[in-house]
N, C-alpha and C positions, 0 to 999 in steps of 0.2 A: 880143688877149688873149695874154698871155706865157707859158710853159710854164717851171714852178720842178723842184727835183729834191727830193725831204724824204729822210730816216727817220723811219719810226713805229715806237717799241719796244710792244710790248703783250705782257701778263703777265694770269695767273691762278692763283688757287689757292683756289678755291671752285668747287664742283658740278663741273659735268662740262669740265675745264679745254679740251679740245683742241675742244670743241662752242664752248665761248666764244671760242676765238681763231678758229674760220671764220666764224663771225659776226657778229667785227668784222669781219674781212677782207671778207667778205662787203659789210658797213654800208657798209665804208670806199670799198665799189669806189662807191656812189651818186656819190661826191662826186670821186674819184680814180680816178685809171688805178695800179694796183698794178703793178708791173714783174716785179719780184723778189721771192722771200721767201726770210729765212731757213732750215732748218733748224727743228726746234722744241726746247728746250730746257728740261732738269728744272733749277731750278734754289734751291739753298737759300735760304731766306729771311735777307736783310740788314739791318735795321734794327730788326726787331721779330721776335727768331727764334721766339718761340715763335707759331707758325702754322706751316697745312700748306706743302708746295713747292710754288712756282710753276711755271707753264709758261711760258716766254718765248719769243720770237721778236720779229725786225725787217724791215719791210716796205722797201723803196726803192719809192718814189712816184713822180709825175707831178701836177701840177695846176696853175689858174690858180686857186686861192685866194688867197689874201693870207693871211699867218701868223695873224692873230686867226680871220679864216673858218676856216681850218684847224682852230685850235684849238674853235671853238666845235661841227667838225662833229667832231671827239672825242669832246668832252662830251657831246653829245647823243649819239652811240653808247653811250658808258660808261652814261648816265639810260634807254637804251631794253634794254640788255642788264643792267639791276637792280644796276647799281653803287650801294653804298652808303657813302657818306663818315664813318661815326662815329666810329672807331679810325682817327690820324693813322698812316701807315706799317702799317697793318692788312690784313685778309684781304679779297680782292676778287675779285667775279665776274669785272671785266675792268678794267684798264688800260691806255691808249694815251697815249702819251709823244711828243710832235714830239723828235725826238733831233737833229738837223742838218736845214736849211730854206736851199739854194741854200748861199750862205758868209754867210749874216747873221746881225748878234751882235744879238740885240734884248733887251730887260730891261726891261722895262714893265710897266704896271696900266692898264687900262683895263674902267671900267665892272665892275669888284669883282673883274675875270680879271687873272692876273699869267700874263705869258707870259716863258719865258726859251729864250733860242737862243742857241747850243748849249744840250742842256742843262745845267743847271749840276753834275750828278754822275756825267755819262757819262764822264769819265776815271776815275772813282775804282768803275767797278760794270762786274764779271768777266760778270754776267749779260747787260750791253747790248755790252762790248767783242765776246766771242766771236762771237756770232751778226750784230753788225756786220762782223765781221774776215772773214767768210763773203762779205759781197755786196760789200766798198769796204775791203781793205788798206791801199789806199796814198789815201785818203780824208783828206784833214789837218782836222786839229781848226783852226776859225775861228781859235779865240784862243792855243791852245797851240801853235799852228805843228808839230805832229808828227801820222804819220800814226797812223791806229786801230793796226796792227800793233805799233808803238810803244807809242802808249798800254796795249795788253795786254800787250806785254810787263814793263811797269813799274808794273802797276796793283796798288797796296797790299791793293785785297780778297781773299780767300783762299776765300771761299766757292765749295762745289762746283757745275758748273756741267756737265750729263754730256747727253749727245745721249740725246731722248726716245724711246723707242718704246710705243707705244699698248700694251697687252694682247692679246696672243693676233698681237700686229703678226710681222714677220718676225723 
């Protein structure tokens, strides 16, 4: 059984944000060996701004899944930690993103899942570059042949993206 390397980007911005992301991390270790983790990050909402701020952060992995296992053991974290899909780009208890998977470009539908690796708008989102630029700088994008540092430096989003700290934290 082969040992792959991922990113998982995961975000929140419902209930209690920073409880949801140790609980995917949490979820995620069942299935993975967690390495690293970002930083955690406030960060403004991009595609549907009227909602609250996210908290984001990116995991570096370890596993012998195959990218759809991957992906299915997500989903099933996001269904067990009350993700709810109604509002397209809307407010969520948790989301988990395969963001990079070894250097494979995959762009598939299987069985109603559409998986895409890289993802397809992590050069163009300040939220997944920073807290990737944290654990893989010089990291190059599958398709874009440039690395993350790269990529943030030249990334058109503008939205604020500000290191978290909890209430009452240091």
């Amino acid at each position: 059984m082969s040992e792959h390397t991922a990113f998982i980007g995961l975000g929140s911005n419902l209930g209690d944000r920073l409880r949801h992301l140790a609980a995917a991390r949490e979820a995620l270790s069942e299935w993975v060996t967690v390495e690293r983790t970002s930083s955690v990050y406030e960060t403004e909402p991009v595609d549907l701004p009227d909602q609250p701020w996210f908290l984001n952060q990116v995991l570096l992995i370890r596993c012998a899944l195959a990218p759809f296992a991957l992906l299915d053991a997500c989903l099933t974290i996001e269904h067990r930690l009350g993700r709810v899909r109604s509002v397209p780009k809307g407010p969520r208890t948790i989301d988990l993103d395969i963001l990079l998977y070894d250097d494979l470009i995959i762009d598939e539908e299987r069985d109603g899942r559409h998986l895409a690796i890289p993802h397809p708008r992590l050069h163009l989102r300040r939220f997944v570059l920073v807290p990737l630029c944290e654990l893989a700088p010089d990291r190059k994008h599958p398709i874009l042949g440039r690395t993350m540092t790269e990529l943030l430096a030249s990334v058109p989003d503008e939205a604020r993206v500000r290191p978290y700290t909890a209430p009452g934290g240091p």
